[in-house]
N, C-alpha and C positions, 0 to 999 in steps of 0.2 A: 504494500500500500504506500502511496505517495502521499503523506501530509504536509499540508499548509498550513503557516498561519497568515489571513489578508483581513481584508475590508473591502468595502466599496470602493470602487475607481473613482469616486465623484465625492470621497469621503465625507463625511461626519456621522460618520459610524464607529463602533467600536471594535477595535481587534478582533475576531476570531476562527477556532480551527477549522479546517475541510479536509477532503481529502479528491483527488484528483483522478478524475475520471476521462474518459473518452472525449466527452462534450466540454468539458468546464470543470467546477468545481463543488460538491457536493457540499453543503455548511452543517456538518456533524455538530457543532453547540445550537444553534435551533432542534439539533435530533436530540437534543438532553443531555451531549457530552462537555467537559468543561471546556471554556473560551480558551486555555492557557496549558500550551504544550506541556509542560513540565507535569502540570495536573494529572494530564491525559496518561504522560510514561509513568506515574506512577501508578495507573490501575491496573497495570502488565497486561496480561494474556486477556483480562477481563475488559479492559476498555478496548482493546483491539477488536476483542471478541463484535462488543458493541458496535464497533464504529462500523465493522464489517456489515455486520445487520443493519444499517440503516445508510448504506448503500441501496439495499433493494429498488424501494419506489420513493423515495426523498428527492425533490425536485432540484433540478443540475442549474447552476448559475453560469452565463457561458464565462471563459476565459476573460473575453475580452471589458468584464463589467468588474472584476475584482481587483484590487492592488496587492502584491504580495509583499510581503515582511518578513526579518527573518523567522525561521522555522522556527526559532526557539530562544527564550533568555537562560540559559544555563543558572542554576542556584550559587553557584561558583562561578568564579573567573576562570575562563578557558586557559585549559592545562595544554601544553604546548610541547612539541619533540624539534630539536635541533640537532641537527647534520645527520640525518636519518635518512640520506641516501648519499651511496660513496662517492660519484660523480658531483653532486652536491656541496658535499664536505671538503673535497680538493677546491674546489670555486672558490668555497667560503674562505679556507683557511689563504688561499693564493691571493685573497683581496686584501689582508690586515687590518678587516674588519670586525675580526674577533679579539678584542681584549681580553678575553678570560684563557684563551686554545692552551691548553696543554699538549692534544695530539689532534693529529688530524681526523684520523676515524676513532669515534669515540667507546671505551673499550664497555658503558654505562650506556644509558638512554639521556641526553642532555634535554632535564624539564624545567621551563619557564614557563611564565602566565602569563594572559592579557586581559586586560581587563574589561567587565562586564558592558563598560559605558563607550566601548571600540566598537562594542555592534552594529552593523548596519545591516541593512536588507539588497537584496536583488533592485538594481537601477539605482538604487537609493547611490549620490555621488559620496566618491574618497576625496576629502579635504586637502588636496595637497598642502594649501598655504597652512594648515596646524602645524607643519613641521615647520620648524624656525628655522632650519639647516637645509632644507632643501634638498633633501636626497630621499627621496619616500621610493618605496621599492616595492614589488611584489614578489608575493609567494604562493603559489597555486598547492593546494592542501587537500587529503582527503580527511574529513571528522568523522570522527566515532563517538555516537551518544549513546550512552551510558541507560541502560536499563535497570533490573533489578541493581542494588546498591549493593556495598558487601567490602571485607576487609580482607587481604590475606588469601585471596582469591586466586587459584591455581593456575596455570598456562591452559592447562586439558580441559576446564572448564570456563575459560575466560569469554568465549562468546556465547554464553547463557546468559553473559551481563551486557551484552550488546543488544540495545532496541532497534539502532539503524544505523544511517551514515546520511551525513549532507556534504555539502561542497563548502571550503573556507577559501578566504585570500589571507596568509598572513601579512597585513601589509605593513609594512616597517621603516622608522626613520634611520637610514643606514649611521647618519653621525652622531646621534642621539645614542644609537647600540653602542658605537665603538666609543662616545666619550662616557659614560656611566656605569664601562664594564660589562657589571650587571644588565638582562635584555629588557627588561620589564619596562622603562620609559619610553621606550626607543620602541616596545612595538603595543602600546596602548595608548598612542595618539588617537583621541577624539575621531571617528571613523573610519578605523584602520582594521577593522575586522567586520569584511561583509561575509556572509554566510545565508545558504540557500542553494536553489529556489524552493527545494523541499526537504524532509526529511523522510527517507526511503527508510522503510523497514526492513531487517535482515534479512526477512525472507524472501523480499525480491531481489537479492542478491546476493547468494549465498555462493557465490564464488570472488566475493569482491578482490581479491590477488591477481585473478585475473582479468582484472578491467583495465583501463589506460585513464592519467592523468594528461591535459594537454592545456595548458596558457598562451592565450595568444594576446598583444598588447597592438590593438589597430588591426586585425585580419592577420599580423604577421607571427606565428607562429615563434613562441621563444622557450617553452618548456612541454617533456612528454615523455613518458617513462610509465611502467606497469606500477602497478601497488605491487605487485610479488617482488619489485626491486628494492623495500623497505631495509634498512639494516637492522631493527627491532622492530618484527612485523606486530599484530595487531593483540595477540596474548600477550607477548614481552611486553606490551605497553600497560597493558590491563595488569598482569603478574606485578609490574615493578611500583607501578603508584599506590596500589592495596597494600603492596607491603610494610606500608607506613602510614597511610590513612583511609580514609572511610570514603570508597564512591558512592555516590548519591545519584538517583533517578534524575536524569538530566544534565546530568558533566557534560563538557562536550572535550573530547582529546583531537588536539589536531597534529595529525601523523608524520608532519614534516614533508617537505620542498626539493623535487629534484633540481637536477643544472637546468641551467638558462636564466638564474636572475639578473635583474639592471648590473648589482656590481659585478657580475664574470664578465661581463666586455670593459675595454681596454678605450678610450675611456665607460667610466661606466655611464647605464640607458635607466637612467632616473623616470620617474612618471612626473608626466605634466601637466597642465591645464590642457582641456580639450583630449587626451588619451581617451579610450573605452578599453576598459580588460577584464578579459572572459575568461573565468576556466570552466572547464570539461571534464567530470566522469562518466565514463559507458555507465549507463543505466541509471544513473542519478539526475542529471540534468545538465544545463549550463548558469553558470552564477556571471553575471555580465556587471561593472558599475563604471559612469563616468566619472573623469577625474578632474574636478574643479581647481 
């Protein structure tokens, strides 16, 4: 199932869920489900159950009358994976944009956060001018949101705690990252995390490793790589962050960035005013925003 969270295209309506059918989009909170994704993952198998059942005969709204938003506010700030592909990790490490590198492939999962108030929606624009430095960059992502919750949680079972996947952009102030060390400032600039168009349930994709990621900045195609080319694929991610805290119905983890960002070209290909950047997962969707 493909859930949304929209509104009316003509807004002044309030937020909420659907899910995404042939025609348009079916509004599962007039069907009795809650307005608010995070609600919805926590009723697990059983609001699914529901939402499925009122597919039947619940009247379709067409595409073209909704606005969409992102699929979800996470209850947490988006938990983040750094150099978590190899081709990636060479780019990053060969631009000396990493203050903290110890080694180039990293022998851990490198997690950093962004924060809640970086989300934006599908179209919704990326503020280039919040970056005071002028180096705002992308990062085409696949997310993983968090289902049932759980601590300590094992590799062999770690996609029982998966409800789906959406599309992320990490987008990042490159001189922000490299002066604060630390990545957290530098990529929780004010609209530097769109995320969307939906949130796909695991089960319509149960081979997500072999899907392809693909970023294109203007039509021109600058990143594309499999999910199976992850360096800590999707258990390792789940296994390592329970090991020390408590996931919650609604995390969202975003799995990290293959090559082709602004800094691996020589000079580096910053985002600008007037840019449009799109990523692509097979079976997910495309997550498109302009960049003001």
């Amino acid at each position: 199932m493909k859930l949304v969270t929209f509104s009316s295209s003509g807004g002044g309506t309030p937020e909420r869920i659907g899910a995404v059918v042939d025609a348009g989009v079916v509004d599962l909170t007039a069907e009795g489900l809650p307005a608010d994704m995070v609600q919805l993952i926590a009723l697990g198998e059983d609001g699914l159950r529901s939402a499925r059942d009122a597919l039947g005969d619940a009247p379709v709204i067409p595409i073209g009358d909704v606005r969409l938003h992102a699929p979800l506010r996470p209850p947490n700030n988006v938990m983040a994976v750094g150099r978590n592909y190899h081709d990636h990790a060479a780019e990053f490490s060969a631009s000396g944009f990493d203050a903290s590198e110890q080694q180039m492939i990293p022998q851990h999962p490198i997690i950093f956060t962004k924060a809640r108030t970086s989300i934006i929606g599908p179209g919704d624009a990326i503020v280039a001018a919040n970056d005071p430095l002028e180096s705002t960059d992308y990062e085409g992502e696949l997310a993983v949101v968090v289902g049932p919750g759980g601590r300590r949680i094992r590799q062999e079972r770690a996609y029982e705690h998966v409800y789906g996947y959406t599309v992320l952009n990490d987008v990042t102030a490159r001189d922000l990252q490299k002066r604060h060390v630390q990545f957290f400032i530098g990529k929780s600039v004010d609209t530097f995390c769109p995320m969307g168009p939906a949130l796909v349930t695991r089960d319509e994709v149960p081979d997500i490793e072999a899907r392809w990621l693909r970023t294109t900045v203007d039509g021109e195609l600058r990143q594309e790589a499999p999910i199976s080319a992850l360096i800590f694929d999707i258990p390792t991610l789940i296994a390592t962050l329970s090991e020390a805290m408590t996931l919650q119905p609604g995390d969202v983890i975003a799995t990290g960035t293959p090559k082709g960002v602004g800094i691996g070209f020589d000079p580096p290909r910053y985002l600008a005013r007037g840019n449009v950047v799109a990523v692509t997962i097979d079976g997910i969707g495309v997550l498109s925003n302009p960049v003001e």
